[in-house]
C-alpha positions in Angstrom: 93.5 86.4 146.8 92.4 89.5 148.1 91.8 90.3 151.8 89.7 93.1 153.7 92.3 94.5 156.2 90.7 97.5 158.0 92.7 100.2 159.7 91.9 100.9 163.4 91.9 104.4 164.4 94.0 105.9 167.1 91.1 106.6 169.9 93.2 109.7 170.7 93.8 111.4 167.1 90.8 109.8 165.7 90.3 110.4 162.3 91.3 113.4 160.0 90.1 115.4 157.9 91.1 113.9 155.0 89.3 110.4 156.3 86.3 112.2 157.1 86.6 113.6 153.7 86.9 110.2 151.6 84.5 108.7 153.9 81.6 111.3 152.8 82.8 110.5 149.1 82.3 106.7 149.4 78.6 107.8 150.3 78.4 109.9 146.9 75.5 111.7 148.6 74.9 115.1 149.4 74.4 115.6 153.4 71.0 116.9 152.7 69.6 113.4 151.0 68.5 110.6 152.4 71.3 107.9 152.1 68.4 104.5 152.2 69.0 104.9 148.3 72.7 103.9 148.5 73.6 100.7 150.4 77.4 99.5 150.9 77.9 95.5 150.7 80.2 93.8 152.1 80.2 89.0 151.8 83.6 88.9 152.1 82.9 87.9 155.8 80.2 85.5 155.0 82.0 83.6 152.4 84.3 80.8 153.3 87.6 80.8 151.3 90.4 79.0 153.0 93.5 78.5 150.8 94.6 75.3 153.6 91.2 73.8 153.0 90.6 74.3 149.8 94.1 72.7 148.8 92.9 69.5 151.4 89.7 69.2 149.5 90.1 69.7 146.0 93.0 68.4 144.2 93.2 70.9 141.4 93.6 74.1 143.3 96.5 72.1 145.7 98.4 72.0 142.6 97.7 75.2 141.1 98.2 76.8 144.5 101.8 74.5 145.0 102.8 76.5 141.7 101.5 79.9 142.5 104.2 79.1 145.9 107.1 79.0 143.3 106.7 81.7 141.1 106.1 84.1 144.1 109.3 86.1 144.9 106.8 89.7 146.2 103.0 89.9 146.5 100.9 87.1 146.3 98.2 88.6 143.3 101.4 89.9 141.2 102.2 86.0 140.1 98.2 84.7 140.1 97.4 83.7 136.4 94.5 82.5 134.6 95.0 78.5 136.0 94.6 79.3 139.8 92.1 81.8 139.1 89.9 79.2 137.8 90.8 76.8 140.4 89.8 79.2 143.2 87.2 80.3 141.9 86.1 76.6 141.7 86.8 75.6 144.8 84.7 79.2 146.5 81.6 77.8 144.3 82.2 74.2 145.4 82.7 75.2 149.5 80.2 77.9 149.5 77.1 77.3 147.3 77.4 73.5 146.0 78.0 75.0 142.5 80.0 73.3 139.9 82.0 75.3 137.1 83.5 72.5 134.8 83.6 74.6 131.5 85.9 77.8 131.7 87.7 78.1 127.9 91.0 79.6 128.3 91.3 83.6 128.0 88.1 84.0 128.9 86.9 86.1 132.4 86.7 84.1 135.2 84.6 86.3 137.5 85.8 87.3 141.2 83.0 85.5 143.4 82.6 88.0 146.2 82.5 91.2 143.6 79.5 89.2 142.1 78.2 87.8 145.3 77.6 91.4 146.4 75.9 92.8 143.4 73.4 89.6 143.7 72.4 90.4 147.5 72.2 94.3 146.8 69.6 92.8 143.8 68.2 91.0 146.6 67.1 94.1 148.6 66.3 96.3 145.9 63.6 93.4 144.4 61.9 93.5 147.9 61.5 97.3 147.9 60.1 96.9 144.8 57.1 95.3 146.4 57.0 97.7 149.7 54.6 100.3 149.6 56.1 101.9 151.4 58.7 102.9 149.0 57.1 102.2 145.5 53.3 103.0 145.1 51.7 99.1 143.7 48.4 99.2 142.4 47.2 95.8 141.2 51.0 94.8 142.2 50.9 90.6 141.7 53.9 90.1 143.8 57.0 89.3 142.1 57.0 87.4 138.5 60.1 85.4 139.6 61.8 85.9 136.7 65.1 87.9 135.5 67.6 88.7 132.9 70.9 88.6 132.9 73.1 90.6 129.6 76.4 88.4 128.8 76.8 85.5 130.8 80.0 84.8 129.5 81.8 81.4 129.9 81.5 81.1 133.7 77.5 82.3 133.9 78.3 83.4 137.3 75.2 85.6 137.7 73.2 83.1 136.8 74.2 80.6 138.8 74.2 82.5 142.3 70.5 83.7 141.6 69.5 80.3 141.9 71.1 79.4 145.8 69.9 80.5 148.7 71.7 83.7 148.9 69.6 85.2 146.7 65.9 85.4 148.9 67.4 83.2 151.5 64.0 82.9 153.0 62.2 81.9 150.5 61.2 78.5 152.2 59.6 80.4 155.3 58.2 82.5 152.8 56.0 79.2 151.4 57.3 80.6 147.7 56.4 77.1 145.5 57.8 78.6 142.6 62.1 79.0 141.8 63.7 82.2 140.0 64.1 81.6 136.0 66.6 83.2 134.7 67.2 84.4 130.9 70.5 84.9 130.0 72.3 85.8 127.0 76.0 86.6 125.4 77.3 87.4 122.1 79.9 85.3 122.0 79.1 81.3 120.8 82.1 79.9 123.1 81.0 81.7 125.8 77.2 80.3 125.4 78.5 76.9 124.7 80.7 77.0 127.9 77.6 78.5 129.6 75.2 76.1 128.8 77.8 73.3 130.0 77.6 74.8 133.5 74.4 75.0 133.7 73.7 71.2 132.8 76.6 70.4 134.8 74.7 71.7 137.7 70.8 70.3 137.1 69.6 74.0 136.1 68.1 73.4 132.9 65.0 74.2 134.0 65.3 77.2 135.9 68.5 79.0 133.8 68.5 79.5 129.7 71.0 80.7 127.7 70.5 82.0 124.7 73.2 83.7 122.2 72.1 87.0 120.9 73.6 89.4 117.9 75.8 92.4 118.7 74.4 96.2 118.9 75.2 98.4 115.8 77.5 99.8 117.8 79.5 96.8 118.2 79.6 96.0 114.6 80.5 99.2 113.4 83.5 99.6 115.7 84.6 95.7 115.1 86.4 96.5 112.1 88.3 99.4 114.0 91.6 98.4 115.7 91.4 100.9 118.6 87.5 100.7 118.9 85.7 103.8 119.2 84.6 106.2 121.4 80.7 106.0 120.2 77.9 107.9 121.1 77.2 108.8 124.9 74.2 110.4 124.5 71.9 107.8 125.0 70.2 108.5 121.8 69.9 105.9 119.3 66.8 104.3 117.1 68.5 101.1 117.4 68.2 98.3 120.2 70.8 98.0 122.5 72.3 95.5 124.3 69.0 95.5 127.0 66.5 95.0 124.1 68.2 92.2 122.1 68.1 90.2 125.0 64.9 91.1 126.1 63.5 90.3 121.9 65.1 86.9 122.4 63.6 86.3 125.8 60.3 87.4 124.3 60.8 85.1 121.6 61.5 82.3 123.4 58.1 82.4 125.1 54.9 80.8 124.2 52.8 82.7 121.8 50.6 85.3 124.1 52.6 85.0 127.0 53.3 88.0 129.6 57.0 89.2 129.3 57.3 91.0 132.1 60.8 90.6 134.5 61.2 91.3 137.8 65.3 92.9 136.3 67.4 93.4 134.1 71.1 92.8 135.2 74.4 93.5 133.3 78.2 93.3 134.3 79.1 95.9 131.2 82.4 95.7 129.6 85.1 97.8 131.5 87.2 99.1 128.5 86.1 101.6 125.3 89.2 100.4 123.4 91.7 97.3 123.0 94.8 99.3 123.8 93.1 100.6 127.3 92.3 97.0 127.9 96.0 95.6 127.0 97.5 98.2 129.2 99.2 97.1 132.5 97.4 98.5 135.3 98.2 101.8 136.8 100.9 101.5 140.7 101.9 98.0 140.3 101.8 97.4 136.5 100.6 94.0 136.5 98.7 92.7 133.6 94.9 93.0 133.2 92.5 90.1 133.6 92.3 88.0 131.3 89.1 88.3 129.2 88.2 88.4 125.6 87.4 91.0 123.7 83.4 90.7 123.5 83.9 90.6 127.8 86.1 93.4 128.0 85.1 95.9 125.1 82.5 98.2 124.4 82.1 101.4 122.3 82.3 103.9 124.8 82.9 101.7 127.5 81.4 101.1 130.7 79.6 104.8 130.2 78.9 103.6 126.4 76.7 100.6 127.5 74.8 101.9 130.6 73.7 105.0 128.5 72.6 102.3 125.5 70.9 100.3 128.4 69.1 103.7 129.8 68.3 104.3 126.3 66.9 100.5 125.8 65.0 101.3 129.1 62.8 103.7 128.1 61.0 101.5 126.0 61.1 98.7 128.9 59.6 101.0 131.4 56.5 99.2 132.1 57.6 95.7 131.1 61.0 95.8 133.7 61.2 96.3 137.1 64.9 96.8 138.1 67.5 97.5 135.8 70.8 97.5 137.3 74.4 97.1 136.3 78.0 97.1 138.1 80.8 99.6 137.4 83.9 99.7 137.6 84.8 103.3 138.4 83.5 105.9 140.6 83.2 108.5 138.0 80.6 106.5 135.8 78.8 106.3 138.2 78.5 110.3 139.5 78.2 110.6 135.9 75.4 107.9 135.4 73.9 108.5 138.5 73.1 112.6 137.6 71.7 111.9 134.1 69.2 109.4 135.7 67.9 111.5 138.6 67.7 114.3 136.1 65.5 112.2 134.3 64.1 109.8 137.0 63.9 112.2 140.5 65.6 110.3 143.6 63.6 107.3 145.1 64.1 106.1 141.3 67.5 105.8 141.1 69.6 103.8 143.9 73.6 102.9 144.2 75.8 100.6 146.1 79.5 100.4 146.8 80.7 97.0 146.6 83.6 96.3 149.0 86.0 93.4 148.5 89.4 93.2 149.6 91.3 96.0 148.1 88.9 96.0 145.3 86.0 98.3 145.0 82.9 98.2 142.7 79.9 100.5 142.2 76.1 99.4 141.3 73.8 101.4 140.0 70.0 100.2 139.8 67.2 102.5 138.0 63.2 102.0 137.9 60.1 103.4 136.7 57.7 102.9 139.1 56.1 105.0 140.9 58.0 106.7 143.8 55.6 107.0 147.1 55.2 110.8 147.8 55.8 110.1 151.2 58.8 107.8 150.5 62.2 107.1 153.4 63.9 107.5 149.6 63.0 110.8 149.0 63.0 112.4 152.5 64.8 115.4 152.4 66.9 115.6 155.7 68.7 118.5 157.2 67.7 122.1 157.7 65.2 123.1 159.6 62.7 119.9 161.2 60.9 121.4 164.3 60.6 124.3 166.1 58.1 125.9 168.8 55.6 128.5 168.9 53.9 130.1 171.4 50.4 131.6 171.4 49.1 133.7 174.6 45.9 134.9 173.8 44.0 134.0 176.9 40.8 134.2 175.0 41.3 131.3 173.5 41.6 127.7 174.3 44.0 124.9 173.1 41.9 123.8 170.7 41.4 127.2 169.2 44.9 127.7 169.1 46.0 125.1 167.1 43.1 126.3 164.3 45.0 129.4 164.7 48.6 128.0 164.1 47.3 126.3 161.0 45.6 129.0 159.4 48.9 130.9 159.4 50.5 128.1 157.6 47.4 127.9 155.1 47.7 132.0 154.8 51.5 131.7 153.9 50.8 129.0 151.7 48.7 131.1 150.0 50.8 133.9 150.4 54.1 132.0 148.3 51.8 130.4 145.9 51.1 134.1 144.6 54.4 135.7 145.1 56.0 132.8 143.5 53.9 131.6 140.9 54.2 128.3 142.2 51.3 125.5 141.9 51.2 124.7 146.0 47.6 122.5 147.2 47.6 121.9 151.1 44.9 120.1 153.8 44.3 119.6 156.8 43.5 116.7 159.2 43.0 116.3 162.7 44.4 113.3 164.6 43.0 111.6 167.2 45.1 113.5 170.2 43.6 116.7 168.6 47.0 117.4 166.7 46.8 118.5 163.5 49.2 117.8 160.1 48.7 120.2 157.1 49.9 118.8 154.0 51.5 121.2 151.2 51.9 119.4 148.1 53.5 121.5 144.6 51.6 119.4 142.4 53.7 117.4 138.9 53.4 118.5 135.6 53.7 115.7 133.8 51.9 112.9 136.2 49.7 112.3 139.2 52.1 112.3 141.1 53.4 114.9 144.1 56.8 116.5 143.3 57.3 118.2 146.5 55.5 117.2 149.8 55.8 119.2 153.2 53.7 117.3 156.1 53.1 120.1 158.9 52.6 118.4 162.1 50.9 120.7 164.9 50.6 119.6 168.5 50.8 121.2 172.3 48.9 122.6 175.3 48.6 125.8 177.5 50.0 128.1 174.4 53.1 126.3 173.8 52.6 124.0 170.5 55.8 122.2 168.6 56.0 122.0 164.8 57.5 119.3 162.9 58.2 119.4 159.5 58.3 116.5 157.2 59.7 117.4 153.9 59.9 114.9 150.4 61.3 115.8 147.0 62.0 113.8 144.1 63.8 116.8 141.4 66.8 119.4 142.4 64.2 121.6 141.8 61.6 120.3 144.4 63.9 120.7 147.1 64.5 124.6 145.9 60.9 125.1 146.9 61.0 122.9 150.1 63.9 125.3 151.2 62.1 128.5 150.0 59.3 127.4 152.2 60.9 126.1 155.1 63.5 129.5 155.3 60.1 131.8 156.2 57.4 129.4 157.7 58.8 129.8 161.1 58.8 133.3 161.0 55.5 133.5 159.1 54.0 131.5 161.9 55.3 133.1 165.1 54.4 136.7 162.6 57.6 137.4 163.9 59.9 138.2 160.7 60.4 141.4 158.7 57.4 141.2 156.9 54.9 140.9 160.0 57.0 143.3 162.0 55.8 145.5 159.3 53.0 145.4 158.8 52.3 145.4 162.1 54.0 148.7 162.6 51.6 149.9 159.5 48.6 148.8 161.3 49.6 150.4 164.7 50.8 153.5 163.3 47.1 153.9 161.4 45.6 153.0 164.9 
């Protein structure tokens, strides 16, 4: 068993730059970009796992745990096999959630219960943003549908199963909700279903968890008959379903004639490993055998990076039928990798990631939707650079009021100004709040939707000359926040006419005077 030790920090070195340095990366944000989209989860706290009261309580992990005693001679996880595994697994489920797990064939994965704890309360928070305006824009939004699917189950149906406690919406019951989560889930694998299914009667779930078995992807078939799998394509670009679509055709399928399919997510736990001889390798530092897992569980063309881009691919044509779809991953590069294609293709606010901390063990989520994205969204502030600054008028003939017209007709005349210079499609307005402040709104309109790609709220306020600007700026695309900087760079100047292009041109118009 793995255990979250932390290192304390010497108050007088505090911490170097190397720390400071790994402790940006874990973020995997720029320090420009709002960091609401990305979320680090810890249960390890919250979970009760006690190897003395576990062995008091149930019978089967005292002796598993008795044997794991003798064949220790070094670490504790070097000499953990498949039997205690199972067993303490059983006994976390038992303690924690009142869960049984009765089925669990032989070679198959037996799933880590805090990794997969964490993913389903980071699914948790992203399923009630989905239904905050103030991060998603929902017109004719029905609430949630209260139902979800989950891609390979495998033998333990771990996913499954947690969705249906009270850690996942854990007020539910002061929320008055009458109805419980259904889940859909599916594998590819008939011993895996079968052992599925077993859990899931052995618990009283029937009703609110199927499991269906579904065929494999092209993909899957055609590297089957290949010893060392293969590589496949990573481009996302395929006419065939993937592994998101088959089990949304048999969800689909297992509905009523007529019936809405729509789903709150889509969830998936991808295989790790592109071929068999990465996943019968010994792990890299201590060279202890992988986890056990068969080959359906642990392989995929492509691997990890393989799957998601077959799942982004199956998304597309799920866009308005799917909330959330999110999967785990097991290595940061998949998902700096995963997470670039999707903004590229999805803007930020869309796209949001987790770090997943367990013991020694880390994990990455990554979640993707396509609704859409609130132009004035916490997910797409842009933070950094320039956010307020002063100005000072001290023409005597004018009063407060008069001045603050003044201030925001020089932001309306440089508005103007860049739209021409730089061909670029800027809209603004103006509205006065009740403490006779003002906020001018710059939008650069989208090209493809309704929607506002960049958004610059100019909020104007003061007395007796003096006025403070504060600039709130949003951008979905790389490309938004280019124009958000351009803009920002010369307002102050354009506003105080204090930069080399006023001082100019008010030399011009003295020297002609």
């Amino acid at each position: 068993m793995e255990h979250a030790n932390g290192r304390a920090l010497s108050p007088k070195s505090g911490p170097s730059g190397r720390e400071r340095k790994r402790a940006r990366s874990k973020q995997n944000l720029p320090s420009d970009v709002s960091s609401l989209t990305h979320s680090r989860v810890d249960c390890t706290s919250d979970l009760v796992v006690d190897f003395k009261l576990f062995s008091s309580k149930f019978p089967d992990f005292e002796t598993e745990f008795a044997a794991l005693n003798q064949r220790q001679n070094s670490s504790l996880s070097s000499h953990v096999n498949f039997g205690f595994n199972v067993a303490l697994t059983r006994a976390i489920l038992k303690e924690n959630f009142r869960l049984s797990l009765p089925s669990m064939p032989e070679g198959h994965l037996c799933p880590p219960v805090p990794n997969r704890l964490n993913f389903v309360i980071w699914l948790e928070k992203l399923l009630r943003l989905s239904n905050d305006a103030t991060y998603f824009k929902t017109p004719g939004c029905c609430g949630y549908r209260h139902r979800g699917i989950d891609i390979g189950c495998g033998a333990s149906c771990i996913y499954p199963l947690l969705l249906t406690t009270d850690r996942f919406f854990p007020d539910r019951k002061k929320e008055g909700r009458k109805r419980d989560w259904d889940i859909f889930t599916t594998d590819i694998d008939a011993v895996s279903t079968e052992a599925a299914i077993q859990n899931v009667e052995a618990n009283g779930l029937e009703g609110r968890i199927r499991v269906a078995l579904v065929p494999k992807t092209r993909r899957q078939v055609e590297s089957s008959s290949r010893i060392d799998g293969s590589h496949g394509n990573q481009s996302g670009k395929t006419s065939w379903p993937g592994p998101a679509l088959l089990s949304f055709y048999a969800f689909r399928t297992s509905l009523p004639a007529g019936s809405d399919a729509s789903c709150d997510f889509i969830i998936c736990n991808p295989p790790f490993y592109a071929t068999v001889s990465e996943a019968a390798s010994a792990r890299r530092g201590d060279g202890r055998a992988r986890t056990d897992m068969t080959c359906h569980e642990g392989i995929y063309p492509g691997g990890e990076i393989g799957f998601v881009h077959d799942m982004i691919s199956d998304s597309m044509n799920l866009s308005g039928t799917i909330t959330w779809f999110a999967c785990m991953v097991s290595k940061k590069s998949s998902l700096v990798e995963l997470e670039k294609k999707l903004c590229q293709k999805l803007g930020r606010g869309a796209v949001w990631t987790a770090t997943f901390l367990q013991g020694k063990t880390t994990r990455w989520g990554i979640a993707w939707t396509y609704r859409s994205i609130n132009g004035r969204s916490p997910a797409i502030r842009v933070v950094g650079g320039l956010q307020t600054f002063e100005v000072e008028l001290t023409d005597d003939n004018q009063s407060d009021f008069n001045r603050v017209d003044e201030v925001v007709s020089r932001v309306c005349t440089y508005c103007d100004y860049i739209s021409c210079l730089k061909n670029l499609d800027l809209s603004y307005c103006v509205k006065r709040n009740d403490d006779d402040s003002k906020v001018c709104t710059i939008a650069r309109n989208a090209n493809n939707d309704k929607c506002m790609e960049a958004l610059v709220d100019v909020h104007i306020s003061g007395n007796s000359g003096r006025f403070e600007v504060d600039l709130k700026c949003f951008a979905r695309y790389a490309t938004d926040r280019a124009t958000i900087d351009l803009f920002r760079s010369q307002l102050k100047g354009e506003i105080r006419r204090d930069n080399r292009r006023w001082r100019r041109m008010l030399a011009n118009i003295n020297y002609r005077t």
